[in-house]
C-alpha positions as CSV (number, residue, x, y, z in Angstrom):
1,X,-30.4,-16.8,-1.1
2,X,-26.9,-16.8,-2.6
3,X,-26.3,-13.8,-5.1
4,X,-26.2,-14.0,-8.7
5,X,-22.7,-14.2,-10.4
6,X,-21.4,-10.5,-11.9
7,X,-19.0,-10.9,-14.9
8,X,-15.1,-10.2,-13.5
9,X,-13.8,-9.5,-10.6
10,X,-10.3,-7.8,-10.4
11,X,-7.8,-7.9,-7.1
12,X,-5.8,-5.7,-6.3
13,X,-4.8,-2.2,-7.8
14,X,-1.1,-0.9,-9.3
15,X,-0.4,-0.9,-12.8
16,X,-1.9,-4.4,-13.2
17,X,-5.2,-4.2,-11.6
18,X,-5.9,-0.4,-12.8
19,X,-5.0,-1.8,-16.3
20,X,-7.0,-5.1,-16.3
21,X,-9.8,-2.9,-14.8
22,X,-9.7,-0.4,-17.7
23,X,-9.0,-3.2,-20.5
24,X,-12.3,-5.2,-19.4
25,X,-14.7,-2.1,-18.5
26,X,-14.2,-1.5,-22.6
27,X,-14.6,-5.0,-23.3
28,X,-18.0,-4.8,-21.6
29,X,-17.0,-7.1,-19.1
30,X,-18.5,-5.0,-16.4
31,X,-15.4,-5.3,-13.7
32,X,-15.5,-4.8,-10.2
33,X,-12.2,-3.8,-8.9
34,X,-11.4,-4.3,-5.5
35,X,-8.8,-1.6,-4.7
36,X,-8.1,-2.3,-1.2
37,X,-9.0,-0.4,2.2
38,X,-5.2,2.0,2.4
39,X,-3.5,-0.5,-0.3
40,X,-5.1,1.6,-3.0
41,X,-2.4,1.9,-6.1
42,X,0.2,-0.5,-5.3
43,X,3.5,0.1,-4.8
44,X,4.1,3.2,-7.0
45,X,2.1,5.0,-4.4
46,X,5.2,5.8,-2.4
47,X,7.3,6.6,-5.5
48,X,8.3,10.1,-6.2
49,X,9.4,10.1,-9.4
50,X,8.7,7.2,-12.6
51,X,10.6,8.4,-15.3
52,X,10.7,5.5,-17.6
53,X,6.9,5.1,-18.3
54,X,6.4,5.7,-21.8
55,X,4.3,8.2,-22.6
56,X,6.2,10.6,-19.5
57,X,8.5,12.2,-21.5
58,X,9.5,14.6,-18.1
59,X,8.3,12.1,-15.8
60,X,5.7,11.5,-13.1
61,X,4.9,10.9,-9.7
62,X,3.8,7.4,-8.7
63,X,0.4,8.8,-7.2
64,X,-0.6,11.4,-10.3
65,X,0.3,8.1,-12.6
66,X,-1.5,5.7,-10.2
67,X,-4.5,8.5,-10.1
68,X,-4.8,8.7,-13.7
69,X,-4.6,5.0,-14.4
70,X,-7.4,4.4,-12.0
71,X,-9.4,7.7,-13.6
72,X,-8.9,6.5,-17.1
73,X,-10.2,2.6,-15.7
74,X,-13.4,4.6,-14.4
75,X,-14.0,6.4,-17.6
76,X,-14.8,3.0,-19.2
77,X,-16.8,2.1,-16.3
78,X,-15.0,0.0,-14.1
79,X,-16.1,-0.1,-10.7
80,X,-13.8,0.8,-7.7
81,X,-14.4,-0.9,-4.1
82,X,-12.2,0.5,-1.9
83,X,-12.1,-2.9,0.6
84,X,-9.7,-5.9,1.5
85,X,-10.6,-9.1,0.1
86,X,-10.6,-11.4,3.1
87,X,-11.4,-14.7,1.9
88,X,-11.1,-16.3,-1.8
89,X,-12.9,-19.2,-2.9
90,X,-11.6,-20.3,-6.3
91,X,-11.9,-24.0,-7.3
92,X,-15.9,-24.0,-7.5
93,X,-17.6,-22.9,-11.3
94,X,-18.3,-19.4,-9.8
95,X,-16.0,-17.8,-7.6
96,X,-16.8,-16.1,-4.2
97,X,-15.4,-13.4,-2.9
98,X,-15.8,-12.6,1.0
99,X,-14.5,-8.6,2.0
100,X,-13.4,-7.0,5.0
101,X,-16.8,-5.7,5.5
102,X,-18.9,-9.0,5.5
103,X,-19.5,-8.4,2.1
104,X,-20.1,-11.9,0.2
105,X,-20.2,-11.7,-3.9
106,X,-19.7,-14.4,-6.9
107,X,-18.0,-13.6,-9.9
108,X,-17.7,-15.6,-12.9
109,X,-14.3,-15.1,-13.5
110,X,-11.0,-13.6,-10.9
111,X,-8.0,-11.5,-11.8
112,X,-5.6,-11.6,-8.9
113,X,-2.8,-8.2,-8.9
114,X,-2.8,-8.5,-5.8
115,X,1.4,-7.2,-5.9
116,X,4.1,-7.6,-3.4
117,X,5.3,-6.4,-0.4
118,X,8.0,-4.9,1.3
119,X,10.7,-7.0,2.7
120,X,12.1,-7.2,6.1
121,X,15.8,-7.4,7.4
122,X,14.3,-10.3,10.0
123,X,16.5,-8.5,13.0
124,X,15.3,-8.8,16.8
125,X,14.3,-5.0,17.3
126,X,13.2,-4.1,13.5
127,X,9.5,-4.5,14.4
128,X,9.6,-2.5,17.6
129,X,11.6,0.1,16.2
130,X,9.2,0.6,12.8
131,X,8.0,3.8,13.0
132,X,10.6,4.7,15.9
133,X,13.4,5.0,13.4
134,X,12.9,2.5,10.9
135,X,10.8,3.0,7.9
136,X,9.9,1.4,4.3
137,X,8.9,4.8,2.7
138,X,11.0,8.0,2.2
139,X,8.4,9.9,1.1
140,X,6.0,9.3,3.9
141,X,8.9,9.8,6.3
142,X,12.0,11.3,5.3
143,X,11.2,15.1,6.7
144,X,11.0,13.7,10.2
145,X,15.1,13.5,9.4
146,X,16.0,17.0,8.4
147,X,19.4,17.5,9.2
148,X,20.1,14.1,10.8
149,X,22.3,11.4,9.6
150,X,20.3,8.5,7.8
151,X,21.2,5.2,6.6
152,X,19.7,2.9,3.4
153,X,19.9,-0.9,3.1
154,X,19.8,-2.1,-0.7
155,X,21.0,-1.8,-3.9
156,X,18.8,-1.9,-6.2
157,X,16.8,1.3,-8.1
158,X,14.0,1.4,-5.2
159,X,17.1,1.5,-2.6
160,X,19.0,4.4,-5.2
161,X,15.6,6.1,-5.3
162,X,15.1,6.0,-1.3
163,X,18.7,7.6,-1.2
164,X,18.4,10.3,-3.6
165,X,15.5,11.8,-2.2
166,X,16.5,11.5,1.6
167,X,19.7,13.5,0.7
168,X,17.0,16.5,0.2
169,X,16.8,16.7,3.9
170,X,19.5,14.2,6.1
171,X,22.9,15.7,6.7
172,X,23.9,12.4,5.3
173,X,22.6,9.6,3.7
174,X,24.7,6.3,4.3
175,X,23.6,3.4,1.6
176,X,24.2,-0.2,2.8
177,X,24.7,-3.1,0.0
178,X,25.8,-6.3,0.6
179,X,27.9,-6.5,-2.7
180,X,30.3,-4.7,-4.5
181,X,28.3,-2.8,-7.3
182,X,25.2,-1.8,-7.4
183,X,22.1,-3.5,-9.1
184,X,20.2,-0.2,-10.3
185,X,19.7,1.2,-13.4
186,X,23.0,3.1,-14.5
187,X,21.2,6.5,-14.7
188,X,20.1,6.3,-11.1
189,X,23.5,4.8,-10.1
190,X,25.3,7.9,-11.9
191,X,23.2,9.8,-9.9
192,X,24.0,8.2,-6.6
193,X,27.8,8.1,-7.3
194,X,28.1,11.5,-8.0
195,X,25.8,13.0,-5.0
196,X,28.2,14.6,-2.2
197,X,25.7,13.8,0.2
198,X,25.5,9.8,-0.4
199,X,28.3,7.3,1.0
200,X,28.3,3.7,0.1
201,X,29.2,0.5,2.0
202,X,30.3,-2.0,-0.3
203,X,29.9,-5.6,1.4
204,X,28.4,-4.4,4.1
205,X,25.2,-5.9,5.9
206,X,22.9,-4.7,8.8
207,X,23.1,-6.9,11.8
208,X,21.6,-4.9,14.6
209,X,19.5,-2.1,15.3
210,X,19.9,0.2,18.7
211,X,18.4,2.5,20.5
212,X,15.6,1.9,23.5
213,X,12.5,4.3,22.5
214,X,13.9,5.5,19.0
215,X,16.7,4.1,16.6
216,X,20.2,5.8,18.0
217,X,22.6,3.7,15.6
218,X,22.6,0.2,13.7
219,X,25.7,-2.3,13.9
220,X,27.2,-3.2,10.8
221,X,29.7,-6.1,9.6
222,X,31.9,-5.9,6.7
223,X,31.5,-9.4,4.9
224,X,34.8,-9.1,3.3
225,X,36.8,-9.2,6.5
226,X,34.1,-9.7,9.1
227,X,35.0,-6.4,10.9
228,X,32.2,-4.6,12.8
229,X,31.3,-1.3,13.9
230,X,28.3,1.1,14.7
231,X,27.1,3.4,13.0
232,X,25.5,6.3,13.7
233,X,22.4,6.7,12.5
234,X,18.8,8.5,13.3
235,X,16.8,6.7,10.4
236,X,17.3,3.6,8.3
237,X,14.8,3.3,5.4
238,X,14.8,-0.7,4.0
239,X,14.5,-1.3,0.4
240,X,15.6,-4.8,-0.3
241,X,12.9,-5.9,-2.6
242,X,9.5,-7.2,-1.8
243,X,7.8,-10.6,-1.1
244,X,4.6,-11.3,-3.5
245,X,1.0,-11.2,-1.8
246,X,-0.1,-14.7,-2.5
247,X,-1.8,-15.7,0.9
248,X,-5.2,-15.6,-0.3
249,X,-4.9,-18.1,-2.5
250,X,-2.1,-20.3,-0.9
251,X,-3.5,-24.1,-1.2
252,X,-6.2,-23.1,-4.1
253,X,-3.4,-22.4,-7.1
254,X,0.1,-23.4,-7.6
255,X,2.9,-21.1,-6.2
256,X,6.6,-21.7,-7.1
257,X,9.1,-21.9,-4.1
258,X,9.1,-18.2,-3.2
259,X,5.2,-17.7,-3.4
260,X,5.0,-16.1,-6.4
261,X,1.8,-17.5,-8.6
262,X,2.5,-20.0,-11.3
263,X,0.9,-19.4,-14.5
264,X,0.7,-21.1,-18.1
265,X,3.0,-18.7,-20.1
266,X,2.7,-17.1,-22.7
267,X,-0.9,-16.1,-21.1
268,X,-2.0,-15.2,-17.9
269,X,-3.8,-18.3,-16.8
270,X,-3.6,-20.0,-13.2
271,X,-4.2,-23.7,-13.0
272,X,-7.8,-23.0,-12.1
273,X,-10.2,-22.4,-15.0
274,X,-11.3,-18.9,-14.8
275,X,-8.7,-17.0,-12.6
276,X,-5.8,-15.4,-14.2
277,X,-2.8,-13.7,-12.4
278,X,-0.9,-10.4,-13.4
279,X,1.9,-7.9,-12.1
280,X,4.3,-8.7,-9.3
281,X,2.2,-11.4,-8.3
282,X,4.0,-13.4,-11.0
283,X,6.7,-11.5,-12.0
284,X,10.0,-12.6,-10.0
285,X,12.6,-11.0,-13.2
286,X,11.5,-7.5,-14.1
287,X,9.8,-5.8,-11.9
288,X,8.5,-3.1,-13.4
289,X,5.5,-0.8,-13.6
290,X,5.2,-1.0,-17.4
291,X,5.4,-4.2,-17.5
292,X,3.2,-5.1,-14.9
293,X,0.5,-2.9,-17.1
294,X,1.2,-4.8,-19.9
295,X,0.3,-8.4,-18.0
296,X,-2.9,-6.7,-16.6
297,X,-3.8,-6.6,-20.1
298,X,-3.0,-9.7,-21.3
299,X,-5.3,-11.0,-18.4
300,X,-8.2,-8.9,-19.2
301,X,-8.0,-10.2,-22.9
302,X,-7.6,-14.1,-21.2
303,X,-10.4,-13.5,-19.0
304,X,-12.3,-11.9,-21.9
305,X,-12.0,-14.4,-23.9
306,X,-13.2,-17.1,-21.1
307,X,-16.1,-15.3,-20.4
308,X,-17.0,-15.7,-24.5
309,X,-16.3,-19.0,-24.2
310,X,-18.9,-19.5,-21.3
311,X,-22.1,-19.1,-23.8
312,X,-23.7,-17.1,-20.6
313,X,-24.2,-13.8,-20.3
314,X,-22.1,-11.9,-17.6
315,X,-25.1,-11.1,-15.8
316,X,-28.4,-12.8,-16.3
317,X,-31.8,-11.4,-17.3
318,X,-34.3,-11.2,-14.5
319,X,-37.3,-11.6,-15.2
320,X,-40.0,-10.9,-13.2
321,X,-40.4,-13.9,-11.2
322,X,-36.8,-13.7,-10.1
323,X,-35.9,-12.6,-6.7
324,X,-34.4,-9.1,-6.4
325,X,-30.5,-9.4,-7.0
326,X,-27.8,-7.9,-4.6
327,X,-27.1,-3.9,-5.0
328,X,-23.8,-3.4,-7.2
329,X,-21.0,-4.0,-5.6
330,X,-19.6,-0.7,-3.7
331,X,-23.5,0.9,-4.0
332,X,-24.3,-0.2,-0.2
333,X,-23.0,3.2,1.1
334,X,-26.6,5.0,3.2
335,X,-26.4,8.1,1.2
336,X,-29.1,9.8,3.8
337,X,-26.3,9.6,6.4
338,X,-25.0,12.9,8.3
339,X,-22.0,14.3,6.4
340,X,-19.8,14.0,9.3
341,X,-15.7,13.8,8.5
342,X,-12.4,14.1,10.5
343,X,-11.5,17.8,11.4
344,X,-8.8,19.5,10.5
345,X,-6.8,21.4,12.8
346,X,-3.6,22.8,13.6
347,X,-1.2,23.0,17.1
348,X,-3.3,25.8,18.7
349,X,-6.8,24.1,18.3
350,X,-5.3,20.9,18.7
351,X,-4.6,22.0,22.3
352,X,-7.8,23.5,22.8
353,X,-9.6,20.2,21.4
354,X,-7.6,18.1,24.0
355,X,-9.0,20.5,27.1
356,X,-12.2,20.5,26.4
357,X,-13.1,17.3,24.5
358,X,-15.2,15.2,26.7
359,X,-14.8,12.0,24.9
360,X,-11.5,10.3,23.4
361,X,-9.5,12.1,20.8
362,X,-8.2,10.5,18.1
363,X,-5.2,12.6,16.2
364,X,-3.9,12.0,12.4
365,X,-0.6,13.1,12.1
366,X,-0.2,12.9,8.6
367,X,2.4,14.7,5.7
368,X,1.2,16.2,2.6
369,X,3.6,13.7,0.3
370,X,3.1,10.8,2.3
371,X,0.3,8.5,0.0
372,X,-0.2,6.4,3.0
373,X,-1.8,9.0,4.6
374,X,-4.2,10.7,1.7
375,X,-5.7,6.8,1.7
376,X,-6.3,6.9,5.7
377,X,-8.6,10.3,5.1
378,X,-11.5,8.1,3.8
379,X,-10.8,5.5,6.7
380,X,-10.9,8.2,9.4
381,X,-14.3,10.2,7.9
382,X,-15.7,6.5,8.2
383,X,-14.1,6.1,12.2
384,X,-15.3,9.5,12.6
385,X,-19.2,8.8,11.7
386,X,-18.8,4.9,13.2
387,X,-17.9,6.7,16.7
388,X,-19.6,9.9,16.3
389,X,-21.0,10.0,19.6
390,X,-18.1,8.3,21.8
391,X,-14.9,9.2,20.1
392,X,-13.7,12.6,18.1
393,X,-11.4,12.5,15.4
394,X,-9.1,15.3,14.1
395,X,-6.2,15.6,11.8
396,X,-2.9,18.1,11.9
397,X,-0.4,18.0,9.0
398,X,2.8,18.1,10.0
399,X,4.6,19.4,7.0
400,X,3.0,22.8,8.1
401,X,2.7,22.4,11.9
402,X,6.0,20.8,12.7
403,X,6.6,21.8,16.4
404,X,3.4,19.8,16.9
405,X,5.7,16.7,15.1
406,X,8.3,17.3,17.5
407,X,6.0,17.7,20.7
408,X,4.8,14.5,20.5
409,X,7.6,12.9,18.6
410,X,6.2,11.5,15.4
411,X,8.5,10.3,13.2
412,X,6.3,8.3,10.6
413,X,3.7,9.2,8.9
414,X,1.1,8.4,8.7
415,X,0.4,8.2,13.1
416,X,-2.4,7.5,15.1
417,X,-2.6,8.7,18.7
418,X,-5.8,8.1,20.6
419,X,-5.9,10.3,23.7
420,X,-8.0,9.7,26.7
421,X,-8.2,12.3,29.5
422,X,-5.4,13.9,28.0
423,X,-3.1,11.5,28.2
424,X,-1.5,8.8,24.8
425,X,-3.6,5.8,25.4
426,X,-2.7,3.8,22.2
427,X,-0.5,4.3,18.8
428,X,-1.0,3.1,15.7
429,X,2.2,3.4,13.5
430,X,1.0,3.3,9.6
431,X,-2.1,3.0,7.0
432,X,-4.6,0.6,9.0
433,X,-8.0,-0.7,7.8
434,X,-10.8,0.4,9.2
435,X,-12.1,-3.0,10.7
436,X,-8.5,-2.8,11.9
437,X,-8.7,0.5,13.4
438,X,-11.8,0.1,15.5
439,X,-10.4,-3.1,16.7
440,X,-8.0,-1.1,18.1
441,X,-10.1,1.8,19.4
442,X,-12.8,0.0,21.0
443,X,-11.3,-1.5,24.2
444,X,-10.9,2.8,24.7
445,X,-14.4,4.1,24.3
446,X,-16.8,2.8,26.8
């Protein structure tokens, strides 16, 4: 028997979703947020420092302001579900909702924040040198390059960001921009200019990447003259904007040319009654983290006010005739479950574990600043119990156990490396869903 509709449904996290979530829990909307498996907080999740949110006067990290957003959303009672939506169905009078987990719900009303994503440079080797040398995130990665020469491609304040805090630990830091000046704030661009450790190729573009097992250098062309050279290089970090996350509802709402979702300004609304759109989903000019807030609001009030205009409650009286309704969404967890959780250990018992294991081992190299890898801890506690009996799970920082880095030559974080017999088997390069992940482990354990 199909579930009874819930009030709102909210995708996707960031500023957006964590501020539609927090707007409709007080409107008594009762929102379900669906956060995402490792997509949890957007974006700003691999920022190290916001200093223009108001309210900041000495600034922030992208995670504490992603954490407290999501806190202050819970206060009010919105409720968190930490799963990939999988399959939209939008065009109906209620609209259904399939996750990664089988679960199948109905909602009344949809606020897509689902954000963007990362572009690429589109070159031949980029994909199989990801993880190997080439990287999105500077915090997740840019210790595996202390005292190596690194390179940036961009020019824009995520790019100037990227730069600044790689010149912590690279001997150099090489930006790459395609123009002649620089599309960053001024502040951060003062701040680039002036750095001793930061050169910058004006005109310049990226047109190869080499190296066999690991990046070695990437081949550049000067577009005012058409010159080209190598450069020598042991990371390059890409930060040329990102692409909007619209797939899930490709062919169900209008997109505009670039896939960004179309709605009817000066609100939020889509051209389907009852789903609204927020955040970098829509917004192809500014780009920013208060201003995605600011159109997560607008959406809660929207959807707010098309709930009202319903004449239904959000969630009907049952009386007692009525068939018992679906647990809340995010309650189906078996609470009388063994505790059982990913171990943490460091190069000495990581050795031991790998003698005497008698079933596959999978290792979490992960970094204390890299957000990636604080989302993956709740994905490998769930591996961990999943495969209990046929597969052991353990995690080493390597901020603190860095010759263990080295020995297996991680240079991204977060890493996955299933062992078998004592020998690599399989590696997983990144934050990976946990449908995903035992996908991957399966073929491995018997």
């Amino acid at each position: 028997m199909p579930s009874r509709p819930r009030s709102l449904a909210i995708i996707g996290s960031g500023p957006a979703g964590y501020t539609a979530g927090l707007y409709a829990a007080r409107a008594e909307l009762a929102p379900v947020l669906f956060e995402g498996s490792v997509t949890a907080g957007g974006a700003l999740m691999t920022t190290p420092t916001v200093e223009n949110f108001p309210g900041q006067p000495h600034g922030i990290t992208g995670p504490d302001l992603m954490g407290n957003m999501r806190k202050q959303a819970q206060r009010f009672g919105c409720e968190m579900v930490r799963e990939d939506v999988t399959r939209l169905e939008l065009t109906g009078r209620t609209k259904q909702l399939e996750t990664g987990d089988d679960g199948v719900y109905t909602f009344d009303a949809v606020i897509l924040a689902t954000g963007a994503t990362h572009k690429h440079l589109g070159l031949p080797d980029e994909e199989r040198l990801t993880g190997s040398g080439v990287s999105t995130c500077a915090t997740c990665d840019g210790a595996f390059y202390r005292d190596r020469p690194v390179a940036v491609v961009g020019g824009g304040d995520s790019a100037l960001e990227e730069a600044l805090f790689l010149s912590r630990f690279a001997t150099s830091v090489t930006l790459i921009h395609r123009r002649g000046s620089l599309r960053g704030s001024k502040v951060m661009q003062a701040r680039v200019l002036a750095h001793p450790k930061i050169t910058i190729r004006w005109n310049t573009e990226v047109t190869g990447l080499l190296g066999e097992d690991h990046l070695e250098a990437i081949a550049i062309r000067d577009d005012t003259d058409g010159r080209t050279a190598q450069l020598v290089v042991s990371g390059l970090f890409i930060a040329i904007g990102r692409v909007p996350n619209s797939e899930l509802v490709r062919g169900q709402l209008p997109l505009d040319d670039d896939g960004y979702v179309i709605v009817e300004h000066p609100t939020t609304a889509t051209g389907v009654p009852g789903v609204f759109a927020c955040g970098d989903l829509v917004d192809r000019r500014y780009r920013q983290a208060i201003t995605a807030a600011g159109s997560g609001c607008a959406a809660a009030l929207d959807a707010e006010h098309y709930l009202s205009a319903l004449r239904q409650p959000a969630v009907p009286n049952a009386s007692e005739n009525d068939p018992p309704g679906p647990p809340p969404v995010g309650a189906r967890a078996d609470h009388s479950a063994p505790t059982i959780t990913a171990e943490l250990v460091d190069e000495t018992s990581l050795a031991d574990t790998m003698l005497t294991s008698t079933v596959p081992v999978l290792v979490d190299f992960w970094a204390e600043n890299c957000a990636p890898c604080q989302l993956m801890h709740p994905v490998l506690d769930h591996i961990a119990r999943r495969y209990q009996d046929r597969l052991r799970v353990v995690k080493i920082n390597v901020d603190s156990n860095r010759e263990a880095a080295r020995n297996y030559a991680i240079t991204t974080a977060p890493t996955l490396k299933l062992f078998v017999a004592g020998k690599v088997a399989r590696t997983i390069v990144g934050a990976t869903p946990a449908s995903k992940l035992a996908t991957e482990l399966e073929p491995f354990l018997g």
